[in-house]
C-alpha positions in Angstrom: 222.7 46.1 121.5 220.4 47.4 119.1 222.8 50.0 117.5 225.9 47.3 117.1 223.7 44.8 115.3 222.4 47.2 112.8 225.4 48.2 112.2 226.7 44.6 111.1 223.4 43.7 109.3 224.2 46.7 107.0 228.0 46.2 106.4 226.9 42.7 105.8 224.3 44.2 103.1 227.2 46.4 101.6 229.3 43.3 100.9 227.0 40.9 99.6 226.7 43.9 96.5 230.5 42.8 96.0 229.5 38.7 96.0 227.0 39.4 93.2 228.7 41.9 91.1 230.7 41.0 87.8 234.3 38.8 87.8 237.0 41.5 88.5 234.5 42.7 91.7 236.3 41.7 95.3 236.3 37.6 95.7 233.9 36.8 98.8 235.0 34.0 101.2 233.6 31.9 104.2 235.5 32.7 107.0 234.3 30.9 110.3 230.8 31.8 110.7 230.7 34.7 108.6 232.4 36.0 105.0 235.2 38.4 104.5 235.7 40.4 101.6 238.9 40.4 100.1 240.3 43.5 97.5 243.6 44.1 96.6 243.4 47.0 99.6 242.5 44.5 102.2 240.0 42.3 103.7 236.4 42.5 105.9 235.1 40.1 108.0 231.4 40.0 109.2 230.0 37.5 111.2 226.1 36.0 111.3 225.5 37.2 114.4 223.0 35.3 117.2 220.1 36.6 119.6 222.6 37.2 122.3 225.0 39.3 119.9 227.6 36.5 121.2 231.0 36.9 119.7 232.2 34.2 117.4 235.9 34.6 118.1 237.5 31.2 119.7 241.3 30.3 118.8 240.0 27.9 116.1 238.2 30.5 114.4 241.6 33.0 115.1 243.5 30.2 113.3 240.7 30.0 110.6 240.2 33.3 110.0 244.6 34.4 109.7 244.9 31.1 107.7 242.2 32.3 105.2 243.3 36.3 105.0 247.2 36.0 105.7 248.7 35.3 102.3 249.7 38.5 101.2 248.2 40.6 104.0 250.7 42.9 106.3 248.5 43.0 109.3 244.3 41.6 110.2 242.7 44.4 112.3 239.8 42.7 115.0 237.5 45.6 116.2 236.0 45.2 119.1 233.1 47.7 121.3 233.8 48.8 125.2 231.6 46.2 125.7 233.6 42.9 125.0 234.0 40.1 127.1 237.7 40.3 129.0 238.5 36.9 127.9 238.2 37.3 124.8 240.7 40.6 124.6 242.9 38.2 126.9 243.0 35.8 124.0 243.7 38.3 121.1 246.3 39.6 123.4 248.1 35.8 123.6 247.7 35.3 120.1 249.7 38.7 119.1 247.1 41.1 118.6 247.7 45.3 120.0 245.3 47.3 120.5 245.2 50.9 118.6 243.3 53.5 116.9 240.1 53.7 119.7 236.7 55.5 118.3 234.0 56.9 120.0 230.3 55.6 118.7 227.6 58.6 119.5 224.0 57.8 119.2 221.3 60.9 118.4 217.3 60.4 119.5 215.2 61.3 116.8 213.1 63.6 116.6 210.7 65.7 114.1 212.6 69.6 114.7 214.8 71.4 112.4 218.7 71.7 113.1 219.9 74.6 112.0 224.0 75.0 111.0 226.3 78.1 109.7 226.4 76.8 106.5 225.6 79.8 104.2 225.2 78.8 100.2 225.0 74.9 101.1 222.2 72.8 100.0 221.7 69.6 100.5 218.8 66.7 98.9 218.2 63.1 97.7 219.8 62.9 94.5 217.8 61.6 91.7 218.6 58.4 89.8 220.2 60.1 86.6 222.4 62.3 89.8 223.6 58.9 92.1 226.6 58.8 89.5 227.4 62.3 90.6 226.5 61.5 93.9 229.4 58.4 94.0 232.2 60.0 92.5 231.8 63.3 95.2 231.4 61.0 97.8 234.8 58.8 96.4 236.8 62.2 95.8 236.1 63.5 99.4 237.6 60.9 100.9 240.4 60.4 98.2 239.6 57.3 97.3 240.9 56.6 93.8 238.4 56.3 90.9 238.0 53.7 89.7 235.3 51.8 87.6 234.9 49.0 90.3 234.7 51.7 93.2 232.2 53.8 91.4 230.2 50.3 90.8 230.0 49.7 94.4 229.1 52.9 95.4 226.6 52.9 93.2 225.5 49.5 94.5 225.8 50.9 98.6 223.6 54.1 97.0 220.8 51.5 96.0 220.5 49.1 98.6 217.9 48.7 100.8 217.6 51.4 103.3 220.0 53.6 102.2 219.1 57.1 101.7 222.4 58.8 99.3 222.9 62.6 99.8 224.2 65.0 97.1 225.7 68.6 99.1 226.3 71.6 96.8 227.8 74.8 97.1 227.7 77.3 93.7 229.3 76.5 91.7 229.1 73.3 92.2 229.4 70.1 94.0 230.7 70.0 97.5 230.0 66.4 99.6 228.0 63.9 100.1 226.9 61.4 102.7 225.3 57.2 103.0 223.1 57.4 105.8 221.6 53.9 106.0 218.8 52.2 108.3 218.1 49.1 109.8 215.6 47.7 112.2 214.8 51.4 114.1 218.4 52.6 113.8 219.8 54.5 111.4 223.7 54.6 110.9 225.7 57.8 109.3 228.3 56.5 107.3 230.6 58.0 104.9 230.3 61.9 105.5 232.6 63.1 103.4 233.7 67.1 102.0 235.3 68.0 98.8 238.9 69.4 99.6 237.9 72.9 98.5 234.5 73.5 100.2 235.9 72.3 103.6 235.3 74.7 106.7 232.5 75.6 104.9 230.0 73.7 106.9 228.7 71.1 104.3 229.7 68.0 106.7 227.4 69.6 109.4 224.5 71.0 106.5 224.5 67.1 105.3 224.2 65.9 109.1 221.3 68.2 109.9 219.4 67.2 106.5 219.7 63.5 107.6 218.7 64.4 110.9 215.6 66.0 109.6 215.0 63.8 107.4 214.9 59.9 109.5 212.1 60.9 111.9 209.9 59.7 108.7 211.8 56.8 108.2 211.1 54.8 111.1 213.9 54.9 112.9 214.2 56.2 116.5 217.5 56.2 116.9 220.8 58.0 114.8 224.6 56.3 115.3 227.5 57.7 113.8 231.3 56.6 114.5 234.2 59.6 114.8 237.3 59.6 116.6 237.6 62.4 119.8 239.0 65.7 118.4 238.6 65.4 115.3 236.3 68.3 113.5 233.6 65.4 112.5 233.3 64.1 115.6 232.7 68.1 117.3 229.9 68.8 114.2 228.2 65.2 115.5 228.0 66.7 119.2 226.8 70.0 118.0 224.2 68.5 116.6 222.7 66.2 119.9 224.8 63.3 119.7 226.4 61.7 122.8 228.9 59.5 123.2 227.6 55.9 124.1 230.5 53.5 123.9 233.9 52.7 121.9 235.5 50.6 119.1 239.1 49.8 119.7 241.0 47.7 116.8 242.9 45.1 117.8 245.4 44.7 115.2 248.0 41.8 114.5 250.8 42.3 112.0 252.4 39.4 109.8 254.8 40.6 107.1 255.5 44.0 104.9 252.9 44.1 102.5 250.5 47.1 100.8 247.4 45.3 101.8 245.6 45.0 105.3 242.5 43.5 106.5 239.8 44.3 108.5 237.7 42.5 110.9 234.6 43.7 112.3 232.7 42.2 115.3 229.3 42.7 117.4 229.7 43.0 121.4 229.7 39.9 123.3 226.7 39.5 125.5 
């Protein structure tokens, strides 16, 4: 699947900024076939993935991969599409691993036509290089992540990677969201939509999904992908605007001990 592998090759992107930033950046790891990126909020793993999209999961890498992220880690989280292979969920259900917290993944054909959302007083553009500071800490903020100078650092790294296209939403008198819309290989992917607390229902998260969707057609991609869970107001703004639901992402999750910290693990669809 064209969508899921882009989607790794850019999170794989994303956290190769934290292996080459300074000493006090996230510590970078092996882990079976891939790396995982461990913080003080947690850990990612992304695989190298094949031709096939084949998942690497096999007990020895289960055992690996725990053994490598447990110490000081309440719970690793294995996410999986609708499209895995039944024996593998049968193996991360034998080794102690739930499932929870399903998402849908819609996917948006793109083409050169405006999209037009109630959104009066919002603008939205590319910020420009002296604005991507800006641009990070509204994008931190909306989502209430803490500031921090290593956040902002990454952020700033995510903003100038290759294919990413940053964002900036205003609203007089001032600032009001931003986005990361990213591409890779014909398939752009719509992460990290978020709104300032006080310009919410004020249609910024839809203004900045209609000025990406106007904008990729020039890009070369053919295809948008965003990931929301059902009900929830970002997930109703993507539909609005012509995406469909293609397939889901369910985490399965195992927990080991009381801790702050949890890790993630993200995976492409078996063949």
């Amino acid at each position: 699947m064209r969508i899921e592998a882009a989607h790794l090759r850019i999170l794989t992107n994303f956290l190769a900024l934290q292996a080459r930033g300074p000493q006090d950046t996230p510590k970078v790891i092996p882990v079976a076939d891939g790396f995982a990126s461990i913080t003080d909020a947690g850990a990612r793993f992304v695989p190298n993935v094949d031709g096939r999209l084949r998942y690497c999961i096999t007990p020895r890498v289960l055992d690996q991969l725990e053994e490598r992220c447990r110490n000081g880690i309440a719970s690793l989280s294995i996410e999986l599409c609708s499209a895995s292979n039944p024996a593998l969920i049968r193996l991360l259900a034998a080794s102690g691993y739930h499932p929870a917290f399903p998402a849908d993944v819609l996917v948006c054909p793109l083409m050169p036509t405006a999209h037009h959302v109630d959104a009066a007083g919002v603008t939205v553009q590319r910020p420009g290089p002296d604005e991507l500071p800006m641009w990070a800490h509204v994008l931190a903020h909306g989502f209430e992540i803490p500031e921090t100078e290593l956040a902002a650092r990454f952020l700033l790294a995510c903003g100038l990677s290759p294919g990413a296209m940053p964002l900036l939403a205003r609203l007089r008198p001032g600032f009001a969201g931003a986005a990361l819309p990213a591409c890779q290989d014909g398939i752009a992917w719509l992460f990290a939509f978020s709104t300032l607390a006080a310009a919410r229902q004020r249609g910024v998260q839809s203004a900045l999904i209609a000025t990406t969707l106007e904008i990729l057609p020039g890009s070369g991609c053919d295809f948008a992908a965003a990931e929301a869970t059902s009900g929830t107001s970002s997930h109703r703004n993507f539909q609005k605007l012509g995406f469909n639901v293609l397939y889901q992402r369910w985490d399965f999750t195992k927990h080991f001990h009381p801790s702050p910290n949890a890790a993630i693990v993200t995976l492409p669809p078996s063949s």
